[in-house]
C-alpha positions, 0 to 999 in steps of 0.5 A, a space after each residue: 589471498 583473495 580465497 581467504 578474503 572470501 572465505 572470511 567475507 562468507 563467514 561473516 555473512 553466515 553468521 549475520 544472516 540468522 540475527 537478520 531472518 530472526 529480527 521481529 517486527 514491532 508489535 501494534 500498540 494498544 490504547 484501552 481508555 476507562 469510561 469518564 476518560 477524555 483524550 485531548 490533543 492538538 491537530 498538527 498541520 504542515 506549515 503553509 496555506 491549505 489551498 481549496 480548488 472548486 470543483 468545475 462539474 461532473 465530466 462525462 464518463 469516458 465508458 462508452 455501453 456498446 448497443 450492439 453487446 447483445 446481438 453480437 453475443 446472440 451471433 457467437 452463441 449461434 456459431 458453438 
């Protein structure tokens, strides 16, 4: 019993799976406006306030430029 219901669930899946691998994806619309045409709309915001934080200055930055960069590549180069 149970090797008929996996036969009959493999059936079922097999033949699904092409409509599945087959499915497109939609194509991107396409808008051509003509010259002299005027496109009008309402800006749509969520509901609630819009709350507008100040900006406290520029933190420091925490990369740090090493002094010591070029002399220590000058020390590896001298070991090749």
């Amino acid at each position: 019993m149970r090797r008929l219901q996996g036969f009959v669930i493999a059936a079922v899946l097999a033949g699904a799976l092409p409509s599945i691998a087959s499915a497109q994806q939609p194509a991107p619309q396409e808008f051509n406006f003509e010259d002299g045409e005027s496109v009008s709309g309402n800006l749509m915001r969520p509901d609630g306030e819009v709350i507008d934080v100040p900006r406290t200055g520029r933190r420091p930055s925490l990369i740090r430029i090493r002094e010591s960069f070029i002399p220590e590549m000058l020390r590896s180069a001298e070991n090749l």
